[in-house]
N, CA, C and O atoms as CSV, one atom per row, in Angstrom:
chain,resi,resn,atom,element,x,y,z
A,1,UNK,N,N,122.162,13.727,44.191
A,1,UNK,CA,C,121.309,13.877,43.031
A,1,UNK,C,C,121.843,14.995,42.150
A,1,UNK,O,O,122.142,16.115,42.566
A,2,UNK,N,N,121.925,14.619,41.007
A,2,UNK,CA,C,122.652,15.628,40.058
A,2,UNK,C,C,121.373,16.457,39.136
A,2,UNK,O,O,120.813,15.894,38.195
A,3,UNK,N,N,120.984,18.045,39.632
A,3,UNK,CA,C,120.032,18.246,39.235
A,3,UNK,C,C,120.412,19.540,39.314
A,3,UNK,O,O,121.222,19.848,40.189
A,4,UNK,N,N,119.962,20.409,38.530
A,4,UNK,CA,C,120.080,22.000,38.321
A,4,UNK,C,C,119.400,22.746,39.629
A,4,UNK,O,O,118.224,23.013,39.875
A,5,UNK,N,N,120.749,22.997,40.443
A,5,UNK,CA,C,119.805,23.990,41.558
A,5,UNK,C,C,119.835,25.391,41.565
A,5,UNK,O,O,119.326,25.940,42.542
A,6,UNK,N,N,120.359,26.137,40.620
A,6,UNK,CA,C,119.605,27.429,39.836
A,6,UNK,C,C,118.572,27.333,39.712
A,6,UNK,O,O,117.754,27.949,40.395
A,7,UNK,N,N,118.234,26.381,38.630
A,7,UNK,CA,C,116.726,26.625,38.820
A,7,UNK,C,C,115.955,26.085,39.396
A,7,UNK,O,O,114.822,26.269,38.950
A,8,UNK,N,N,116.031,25.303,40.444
A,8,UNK,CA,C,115.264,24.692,41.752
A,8,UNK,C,C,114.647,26.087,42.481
A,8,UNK,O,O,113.499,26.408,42.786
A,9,UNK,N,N,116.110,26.847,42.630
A,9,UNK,CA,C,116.435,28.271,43.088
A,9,UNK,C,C,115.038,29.004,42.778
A,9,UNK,O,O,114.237,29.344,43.649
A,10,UNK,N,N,114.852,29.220,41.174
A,10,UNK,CA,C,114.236,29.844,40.860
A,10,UNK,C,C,112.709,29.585,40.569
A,10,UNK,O,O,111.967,30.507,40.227
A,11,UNK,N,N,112.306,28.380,40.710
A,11,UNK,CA,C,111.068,27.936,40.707
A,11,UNK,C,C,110.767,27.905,42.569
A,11,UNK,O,O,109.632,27.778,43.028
A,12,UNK,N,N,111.833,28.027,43.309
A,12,UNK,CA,C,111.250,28.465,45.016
A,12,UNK,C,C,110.830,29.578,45.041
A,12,UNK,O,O,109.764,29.794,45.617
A,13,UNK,N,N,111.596,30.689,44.379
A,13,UNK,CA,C,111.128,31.730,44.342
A,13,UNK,C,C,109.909,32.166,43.581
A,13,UNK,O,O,109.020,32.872,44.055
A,14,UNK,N,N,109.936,31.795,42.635
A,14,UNK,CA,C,108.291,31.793,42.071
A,14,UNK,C,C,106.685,31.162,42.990
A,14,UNK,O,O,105.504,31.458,43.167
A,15,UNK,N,N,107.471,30.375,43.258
A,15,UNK,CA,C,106.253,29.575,44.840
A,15,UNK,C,C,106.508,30.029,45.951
A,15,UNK,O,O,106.098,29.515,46.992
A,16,UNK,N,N,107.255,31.105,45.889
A,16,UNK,CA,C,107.165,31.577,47.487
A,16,UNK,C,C,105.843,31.963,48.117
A,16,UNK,O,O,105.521,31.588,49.244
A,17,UNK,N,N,105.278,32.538,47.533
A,17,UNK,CA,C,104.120,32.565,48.306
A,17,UNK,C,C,102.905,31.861,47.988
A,17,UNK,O,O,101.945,32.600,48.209
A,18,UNK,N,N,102.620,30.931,47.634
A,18,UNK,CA,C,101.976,29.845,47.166
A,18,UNK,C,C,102.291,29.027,48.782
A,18,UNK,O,O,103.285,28.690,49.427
A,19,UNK,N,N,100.746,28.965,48.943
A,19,UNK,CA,C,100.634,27.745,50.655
A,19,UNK,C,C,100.670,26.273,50.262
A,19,UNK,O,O,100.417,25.972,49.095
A,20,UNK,N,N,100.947,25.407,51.096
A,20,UNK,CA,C,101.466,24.288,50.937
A,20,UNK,C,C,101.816,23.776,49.741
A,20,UNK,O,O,101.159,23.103,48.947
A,21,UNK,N,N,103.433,24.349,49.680
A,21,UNK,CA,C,104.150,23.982,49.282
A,21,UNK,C,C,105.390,23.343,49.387
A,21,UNK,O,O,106.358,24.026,49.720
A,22,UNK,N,N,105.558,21.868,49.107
A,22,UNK,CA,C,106.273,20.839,49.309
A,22,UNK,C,C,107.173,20.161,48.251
A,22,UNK,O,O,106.717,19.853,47.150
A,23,UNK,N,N,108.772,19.877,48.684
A,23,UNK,CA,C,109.580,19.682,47.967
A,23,UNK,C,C,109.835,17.754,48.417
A,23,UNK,O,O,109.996,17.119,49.459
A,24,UNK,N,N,109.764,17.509,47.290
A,24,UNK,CA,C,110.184,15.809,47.259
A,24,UNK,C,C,110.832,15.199,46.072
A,24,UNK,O,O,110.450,15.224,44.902
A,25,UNK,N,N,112.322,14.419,46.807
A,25,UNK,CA,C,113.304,14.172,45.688
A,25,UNK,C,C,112.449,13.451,45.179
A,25,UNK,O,O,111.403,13.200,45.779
A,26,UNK,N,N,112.714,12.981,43.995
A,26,UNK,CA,C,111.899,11.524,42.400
A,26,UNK,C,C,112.280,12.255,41.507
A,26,UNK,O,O,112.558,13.455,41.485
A,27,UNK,N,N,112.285,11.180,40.472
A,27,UNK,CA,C,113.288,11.342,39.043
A,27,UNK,C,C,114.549,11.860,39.244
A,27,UNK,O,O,115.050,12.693,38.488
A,28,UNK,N,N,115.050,11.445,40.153
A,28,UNK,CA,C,116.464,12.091,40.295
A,28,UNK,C,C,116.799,13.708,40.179
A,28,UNK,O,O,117.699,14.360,39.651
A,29,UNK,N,N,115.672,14.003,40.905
A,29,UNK,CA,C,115.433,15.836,40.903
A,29,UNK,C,C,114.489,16.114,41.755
A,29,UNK,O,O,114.177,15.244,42.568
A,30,UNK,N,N,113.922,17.192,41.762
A,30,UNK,CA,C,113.090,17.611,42.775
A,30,UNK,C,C,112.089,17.823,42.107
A,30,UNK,O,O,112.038,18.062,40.900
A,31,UNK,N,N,110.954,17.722,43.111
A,31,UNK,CA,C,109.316,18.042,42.774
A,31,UNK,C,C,109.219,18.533,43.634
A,31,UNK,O,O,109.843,18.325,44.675
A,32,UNK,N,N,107.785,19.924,43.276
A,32,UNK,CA,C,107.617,20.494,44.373
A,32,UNK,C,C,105.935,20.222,44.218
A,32,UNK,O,O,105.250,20.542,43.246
A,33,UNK,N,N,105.536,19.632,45.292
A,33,UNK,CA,C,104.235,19.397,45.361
A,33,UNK,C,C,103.232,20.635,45.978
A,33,UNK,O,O,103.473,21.104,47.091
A,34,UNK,N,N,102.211,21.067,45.247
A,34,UNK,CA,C,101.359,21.841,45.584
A,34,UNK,C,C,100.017,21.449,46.255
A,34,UNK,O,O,99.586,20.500,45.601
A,35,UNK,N,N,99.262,21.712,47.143
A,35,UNK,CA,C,98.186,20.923,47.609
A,35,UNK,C,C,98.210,19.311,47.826
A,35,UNK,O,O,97.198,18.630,47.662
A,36,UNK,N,N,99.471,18.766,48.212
A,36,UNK,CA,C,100.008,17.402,47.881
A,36,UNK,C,C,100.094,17.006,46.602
A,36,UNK,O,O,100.699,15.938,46.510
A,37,UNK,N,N,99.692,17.488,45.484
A,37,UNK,CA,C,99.853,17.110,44.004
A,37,UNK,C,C,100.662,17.581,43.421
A,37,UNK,O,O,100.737,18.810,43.416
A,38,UNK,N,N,101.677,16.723,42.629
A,38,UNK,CA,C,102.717,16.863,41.721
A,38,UNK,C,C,102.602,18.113,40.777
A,38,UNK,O,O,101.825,18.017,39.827
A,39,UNK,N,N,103.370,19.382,40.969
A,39,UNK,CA,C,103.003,20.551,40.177
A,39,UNK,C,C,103.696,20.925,38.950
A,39,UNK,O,O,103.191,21.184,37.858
A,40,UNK,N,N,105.619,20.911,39.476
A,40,UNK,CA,C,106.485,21.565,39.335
A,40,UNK,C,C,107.886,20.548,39.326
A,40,UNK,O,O,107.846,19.534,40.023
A,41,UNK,N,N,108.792,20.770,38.733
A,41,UNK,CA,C,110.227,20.088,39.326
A,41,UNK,C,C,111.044,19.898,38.548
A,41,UNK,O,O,110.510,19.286,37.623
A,42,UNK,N,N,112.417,20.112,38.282
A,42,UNK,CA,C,113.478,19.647,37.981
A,42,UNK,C,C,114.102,18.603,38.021
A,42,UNK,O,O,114.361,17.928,39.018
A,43,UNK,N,N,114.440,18.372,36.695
A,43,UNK,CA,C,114.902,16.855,36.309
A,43,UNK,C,C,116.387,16.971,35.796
A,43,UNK,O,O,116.161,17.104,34.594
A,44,UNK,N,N,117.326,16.997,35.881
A,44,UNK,CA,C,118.810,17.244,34.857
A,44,UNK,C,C,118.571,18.783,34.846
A,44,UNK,O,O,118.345,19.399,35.888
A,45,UNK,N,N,118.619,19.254,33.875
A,45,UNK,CA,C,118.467,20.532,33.526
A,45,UNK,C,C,117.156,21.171,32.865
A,45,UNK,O,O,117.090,22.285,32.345
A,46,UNK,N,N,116.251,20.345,32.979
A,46,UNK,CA,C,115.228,20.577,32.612
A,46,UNK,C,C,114.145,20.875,33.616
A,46,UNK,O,O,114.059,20.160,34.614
A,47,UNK,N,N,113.366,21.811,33.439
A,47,UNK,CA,C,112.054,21.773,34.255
A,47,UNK,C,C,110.803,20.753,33.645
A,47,UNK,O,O,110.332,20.797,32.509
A,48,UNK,N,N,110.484,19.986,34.566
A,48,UNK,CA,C,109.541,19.129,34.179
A,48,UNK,C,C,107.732,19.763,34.826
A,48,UNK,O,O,107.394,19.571,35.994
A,49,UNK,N,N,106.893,20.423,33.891
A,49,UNK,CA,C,105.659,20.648,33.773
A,49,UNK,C,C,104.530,19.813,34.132
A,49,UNK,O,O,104.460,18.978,33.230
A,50,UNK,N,N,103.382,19.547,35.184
A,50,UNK,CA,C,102.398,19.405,34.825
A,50,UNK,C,C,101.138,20.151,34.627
A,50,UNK,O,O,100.381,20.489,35.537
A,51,UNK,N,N,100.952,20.410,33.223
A,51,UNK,CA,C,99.857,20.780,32.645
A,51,UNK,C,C,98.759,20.136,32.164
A,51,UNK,O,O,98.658,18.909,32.159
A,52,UNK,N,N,97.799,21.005,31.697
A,52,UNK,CA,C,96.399,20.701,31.248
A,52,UNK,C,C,96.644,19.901,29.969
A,52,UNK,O,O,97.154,20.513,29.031
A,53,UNK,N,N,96.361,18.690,29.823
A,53,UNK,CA,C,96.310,17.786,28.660
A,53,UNK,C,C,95.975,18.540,27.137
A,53,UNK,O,O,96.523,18.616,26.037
A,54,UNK,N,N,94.524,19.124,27.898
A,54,UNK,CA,C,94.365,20.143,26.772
A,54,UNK,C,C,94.967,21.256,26.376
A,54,UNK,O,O,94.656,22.091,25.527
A,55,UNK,N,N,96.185,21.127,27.352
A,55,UNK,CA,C,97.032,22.626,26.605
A,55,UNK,C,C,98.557,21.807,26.259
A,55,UNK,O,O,99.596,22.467,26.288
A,56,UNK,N,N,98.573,20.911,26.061
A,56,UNK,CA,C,99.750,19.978,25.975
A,56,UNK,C,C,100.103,20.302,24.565
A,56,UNK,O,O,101.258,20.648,24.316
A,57,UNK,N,N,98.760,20.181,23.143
A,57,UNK,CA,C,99.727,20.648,21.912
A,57,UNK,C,C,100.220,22.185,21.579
A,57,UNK,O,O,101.092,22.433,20.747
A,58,UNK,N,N,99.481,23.241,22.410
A,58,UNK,CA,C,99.959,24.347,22.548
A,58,UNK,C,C,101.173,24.500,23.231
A,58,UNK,O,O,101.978,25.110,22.527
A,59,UNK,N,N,101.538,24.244,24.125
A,59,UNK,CA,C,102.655,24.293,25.335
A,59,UNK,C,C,104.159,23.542,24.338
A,59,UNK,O,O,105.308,23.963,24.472
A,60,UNK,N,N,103.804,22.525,23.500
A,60,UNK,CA,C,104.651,21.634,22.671
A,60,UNK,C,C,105.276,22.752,21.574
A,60,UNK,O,O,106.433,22.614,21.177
A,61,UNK,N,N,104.507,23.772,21.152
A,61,UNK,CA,C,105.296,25.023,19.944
A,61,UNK,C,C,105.617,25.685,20.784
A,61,UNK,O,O,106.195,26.655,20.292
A,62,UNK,N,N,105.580,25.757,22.041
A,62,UNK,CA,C,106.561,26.911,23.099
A,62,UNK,C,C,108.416,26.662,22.289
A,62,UNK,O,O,108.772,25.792,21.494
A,63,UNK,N,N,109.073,27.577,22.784
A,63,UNK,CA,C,110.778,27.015,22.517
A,63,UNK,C,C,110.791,26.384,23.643
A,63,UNK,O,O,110.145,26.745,24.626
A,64,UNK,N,N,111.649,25.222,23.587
A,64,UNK,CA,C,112.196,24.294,24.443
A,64,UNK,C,C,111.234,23.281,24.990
A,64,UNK,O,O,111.694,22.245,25.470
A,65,UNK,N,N,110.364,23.420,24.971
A,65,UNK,CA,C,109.323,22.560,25.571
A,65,UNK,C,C,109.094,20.984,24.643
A,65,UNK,O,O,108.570,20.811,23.543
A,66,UNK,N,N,109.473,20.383,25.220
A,66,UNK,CA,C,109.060,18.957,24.585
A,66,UNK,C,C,108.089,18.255,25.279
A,66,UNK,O,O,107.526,18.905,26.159
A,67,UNK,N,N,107.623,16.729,25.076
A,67,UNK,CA,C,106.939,15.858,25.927
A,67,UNK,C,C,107.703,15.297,26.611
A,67,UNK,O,O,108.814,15.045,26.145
A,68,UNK,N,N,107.410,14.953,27.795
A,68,UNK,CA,C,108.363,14.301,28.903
A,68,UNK,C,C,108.032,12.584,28.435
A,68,UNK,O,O,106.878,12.208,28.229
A,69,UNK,N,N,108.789,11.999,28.359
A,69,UNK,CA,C,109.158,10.589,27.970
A,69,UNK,C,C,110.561,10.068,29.008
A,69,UNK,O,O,111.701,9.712,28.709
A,70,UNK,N,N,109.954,10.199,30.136
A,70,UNK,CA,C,110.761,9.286,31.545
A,70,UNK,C,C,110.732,8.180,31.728
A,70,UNK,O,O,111.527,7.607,32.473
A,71,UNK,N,N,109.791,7.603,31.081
A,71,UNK,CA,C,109.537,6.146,31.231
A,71,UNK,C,C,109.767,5.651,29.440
A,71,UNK,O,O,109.316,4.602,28.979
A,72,UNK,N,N,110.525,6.635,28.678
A,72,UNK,CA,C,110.624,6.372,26.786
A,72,UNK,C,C,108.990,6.097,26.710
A,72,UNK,O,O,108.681,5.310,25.815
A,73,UNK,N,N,108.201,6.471,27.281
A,73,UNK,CA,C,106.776,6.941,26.714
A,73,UNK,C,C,106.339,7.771,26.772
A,73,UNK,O,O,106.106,7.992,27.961
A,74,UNK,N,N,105.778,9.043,25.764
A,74,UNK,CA,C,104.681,10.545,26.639
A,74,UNK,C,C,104.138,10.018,27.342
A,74,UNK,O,O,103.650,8.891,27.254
A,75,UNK,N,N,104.122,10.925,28.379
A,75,UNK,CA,C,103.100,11.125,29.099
A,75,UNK,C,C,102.252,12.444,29.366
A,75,UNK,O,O,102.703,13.541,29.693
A,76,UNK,N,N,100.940,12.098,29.158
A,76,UNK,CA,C,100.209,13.156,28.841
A,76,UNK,C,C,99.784,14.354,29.651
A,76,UNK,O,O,98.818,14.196,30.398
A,77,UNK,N,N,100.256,15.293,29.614
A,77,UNK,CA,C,99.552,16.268,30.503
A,77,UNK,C,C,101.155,16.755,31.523
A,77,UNK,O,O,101.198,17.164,32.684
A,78,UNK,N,N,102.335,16.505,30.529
A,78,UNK,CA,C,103.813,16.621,31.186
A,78,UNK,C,C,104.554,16.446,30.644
A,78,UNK,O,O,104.852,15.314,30.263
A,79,UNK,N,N,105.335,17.735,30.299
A,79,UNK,CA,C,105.717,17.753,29.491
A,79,UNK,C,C,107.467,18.680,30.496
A,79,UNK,O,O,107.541,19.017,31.678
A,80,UNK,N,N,108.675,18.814,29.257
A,80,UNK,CA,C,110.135,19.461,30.011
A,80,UNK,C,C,109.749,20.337,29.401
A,80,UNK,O,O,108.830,20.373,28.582
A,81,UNK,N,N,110.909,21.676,30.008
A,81,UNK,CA,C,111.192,22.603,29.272
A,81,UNK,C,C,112.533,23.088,29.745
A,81,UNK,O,O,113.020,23.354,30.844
A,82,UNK,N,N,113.042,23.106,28.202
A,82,UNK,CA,C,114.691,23.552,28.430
A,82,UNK,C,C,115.363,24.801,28.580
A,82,UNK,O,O,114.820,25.643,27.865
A,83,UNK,N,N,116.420,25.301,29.284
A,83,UNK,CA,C,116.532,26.718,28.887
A,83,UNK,C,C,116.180,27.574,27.899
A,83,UNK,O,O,115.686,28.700,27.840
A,84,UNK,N,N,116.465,26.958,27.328
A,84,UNK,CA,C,115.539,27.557,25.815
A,84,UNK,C,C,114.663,28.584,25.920
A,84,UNK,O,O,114.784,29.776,25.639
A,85,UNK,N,N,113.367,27.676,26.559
A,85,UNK,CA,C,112.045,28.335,26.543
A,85,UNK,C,C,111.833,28.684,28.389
A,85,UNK,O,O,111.066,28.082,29.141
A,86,UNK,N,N,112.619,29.639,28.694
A,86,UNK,CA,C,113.153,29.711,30.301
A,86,UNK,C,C,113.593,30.952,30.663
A,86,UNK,O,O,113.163,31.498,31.679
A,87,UNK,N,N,114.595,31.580,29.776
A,87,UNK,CA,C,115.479,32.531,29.776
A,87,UNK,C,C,115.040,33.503,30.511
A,87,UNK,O,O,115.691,33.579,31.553
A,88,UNK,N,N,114.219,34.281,30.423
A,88,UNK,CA,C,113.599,35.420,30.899
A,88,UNK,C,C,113.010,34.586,32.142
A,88,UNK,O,O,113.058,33.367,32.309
A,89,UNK,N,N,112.306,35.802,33.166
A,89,UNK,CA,C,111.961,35.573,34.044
A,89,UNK,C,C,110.273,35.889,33.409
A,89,UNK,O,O,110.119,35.072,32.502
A,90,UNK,N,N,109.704,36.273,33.473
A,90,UNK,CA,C,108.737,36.306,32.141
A,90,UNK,C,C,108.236,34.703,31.803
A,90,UNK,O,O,107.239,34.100,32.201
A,91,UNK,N,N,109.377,34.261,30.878
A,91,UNK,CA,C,108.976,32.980,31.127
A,91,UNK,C,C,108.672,31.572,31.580
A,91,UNK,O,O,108.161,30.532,31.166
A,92,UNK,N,N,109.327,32.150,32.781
A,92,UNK,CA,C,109.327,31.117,33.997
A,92,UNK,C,C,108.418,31.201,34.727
A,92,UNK,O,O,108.137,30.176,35.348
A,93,UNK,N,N,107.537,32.505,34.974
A,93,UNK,CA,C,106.429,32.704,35.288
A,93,UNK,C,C,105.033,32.274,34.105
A,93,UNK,O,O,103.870,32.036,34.430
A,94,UNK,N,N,105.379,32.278,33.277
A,94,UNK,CA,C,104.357,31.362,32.216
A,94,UNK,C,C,104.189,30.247,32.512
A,94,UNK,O,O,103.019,29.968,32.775
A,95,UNK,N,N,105.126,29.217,32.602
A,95,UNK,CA,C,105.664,27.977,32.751
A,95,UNK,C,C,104.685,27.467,34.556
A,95,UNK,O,O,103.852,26.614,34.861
A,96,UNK,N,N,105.281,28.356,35.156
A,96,UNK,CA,C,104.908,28.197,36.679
A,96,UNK,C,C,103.505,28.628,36.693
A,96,UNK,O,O,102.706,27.824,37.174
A,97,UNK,N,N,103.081,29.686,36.279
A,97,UNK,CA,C,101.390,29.715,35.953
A,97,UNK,C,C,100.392,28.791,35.500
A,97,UNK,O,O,99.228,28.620,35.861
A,98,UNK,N,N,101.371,28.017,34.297
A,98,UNK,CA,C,100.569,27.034,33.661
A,98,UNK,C,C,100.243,25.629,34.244
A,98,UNK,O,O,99.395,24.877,33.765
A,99,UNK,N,N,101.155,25.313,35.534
A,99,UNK,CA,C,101.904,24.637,36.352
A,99,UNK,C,C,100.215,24.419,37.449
A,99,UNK,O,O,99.481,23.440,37.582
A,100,UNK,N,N,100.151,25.746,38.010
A,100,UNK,CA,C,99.453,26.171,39.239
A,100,UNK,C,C,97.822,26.338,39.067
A,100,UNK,O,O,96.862,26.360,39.837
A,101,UNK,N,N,98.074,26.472,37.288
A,101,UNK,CA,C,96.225,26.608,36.816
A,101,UNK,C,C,96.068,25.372,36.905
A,101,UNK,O,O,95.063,25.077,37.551
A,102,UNK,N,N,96.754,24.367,36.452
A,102,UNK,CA,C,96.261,22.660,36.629
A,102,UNK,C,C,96.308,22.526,37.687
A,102,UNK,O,O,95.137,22.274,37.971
A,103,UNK,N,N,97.020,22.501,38.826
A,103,UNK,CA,C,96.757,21.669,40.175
A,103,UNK,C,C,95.864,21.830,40.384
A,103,UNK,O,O,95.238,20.828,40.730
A,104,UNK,N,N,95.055,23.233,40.350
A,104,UNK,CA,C,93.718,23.746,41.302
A,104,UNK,C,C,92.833,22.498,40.690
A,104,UNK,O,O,92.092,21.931,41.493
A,105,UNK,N,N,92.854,22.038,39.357
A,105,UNK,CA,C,91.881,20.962,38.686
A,105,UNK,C,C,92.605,19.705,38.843
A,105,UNK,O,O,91.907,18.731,38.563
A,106,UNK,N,N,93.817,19.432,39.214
A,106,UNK,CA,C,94.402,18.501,38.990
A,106,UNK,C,C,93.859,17.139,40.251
A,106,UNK,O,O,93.655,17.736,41.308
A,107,UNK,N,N,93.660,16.022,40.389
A,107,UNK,CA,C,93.494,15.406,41.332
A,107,UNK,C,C,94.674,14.820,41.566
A,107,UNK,O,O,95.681,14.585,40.899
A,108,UNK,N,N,94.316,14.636,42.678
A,108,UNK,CA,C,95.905,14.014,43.754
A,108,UNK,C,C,96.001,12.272,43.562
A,108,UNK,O,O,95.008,11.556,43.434
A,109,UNK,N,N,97.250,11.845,43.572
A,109,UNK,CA,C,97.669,10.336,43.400
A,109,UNK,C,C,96.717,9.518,44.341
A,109,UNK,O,O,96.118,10.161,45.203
A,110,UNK,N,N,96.581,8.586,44.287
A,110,UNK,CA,C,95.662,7.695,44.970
A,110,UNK,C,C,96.885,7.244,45.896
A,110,UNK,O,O,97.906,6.757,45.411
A,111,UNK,N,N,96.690,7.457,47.360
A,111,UNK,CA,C,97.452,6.590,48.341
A,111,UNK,C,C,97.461,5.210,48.145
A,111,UNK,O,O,96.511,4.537,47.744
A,112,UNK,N,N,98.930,4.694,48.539
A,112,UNK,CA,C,98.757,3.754,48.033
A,112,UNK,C,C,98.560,2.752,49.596
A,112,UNK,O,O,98.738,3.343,50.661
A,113,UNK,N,N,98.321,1.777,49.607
A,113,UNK,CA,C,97.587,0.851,51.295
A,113,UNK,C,C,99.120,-0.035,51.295
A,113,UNK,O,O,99.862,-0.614,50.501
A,114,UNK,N,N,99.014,0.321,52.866
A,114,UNK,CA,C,100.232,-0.389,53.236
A,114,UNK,C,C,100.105,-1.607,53.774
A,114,UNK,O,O,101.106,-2.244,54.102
């Protein structure tokens, strides 16, 4: 999988102490699942966000931050962010904050029946 592990690197270290926390390849990068729900993860070189819907047009005038369109559609409430809006450690902790305030509200994927 061809995926930026600097900053895989550096989003472990930001969740280090954050409890159940879980890494699972998809999108050809890593996710790191929080409470079993999709939080955090790297895609190419991008960090891929899930945030609060309602903070989606704020988070969009960040630098680097676009809407994630993985499927060539937004999707709401997930959005990348490119080095750009990364650089500092400062702002990787924004990013990862904004990340960790949604899961606590976020609900988990519906299992699917085998």
């Amino acid at each position: 999988m061809a995926f930026n592990e600097k900053l895989a690197d550096r989003i472990r270290e930001a969740l280090m102490d954050i409890p159940k926390v879980e890494e699972k390849f998809m999108f050809g990068g890593v996710c790191f699942m929080v409470d079993g729900k999709m939080c955090i993860g790297v895609v190419k070189d991008e960090m891929m966000c899930r945030i609060d819907p309602e903070m989606e047009d704020t988070a969009l005038e960040k630098p680097g931050c676009r809407q994630m369109d993985f499927t060539h559609r937004p999707m709401k409430g997930y959005v990348y962010v490119s080095d750009e809006g990364m650089k500092k450690k400062k702002d990787l902790e924004y990013w990862v904050g904004l990340c960790l305030e949604f899961n606590s509200k976020a609900k988990p994927a519906k299992k699917k029946k085998k």
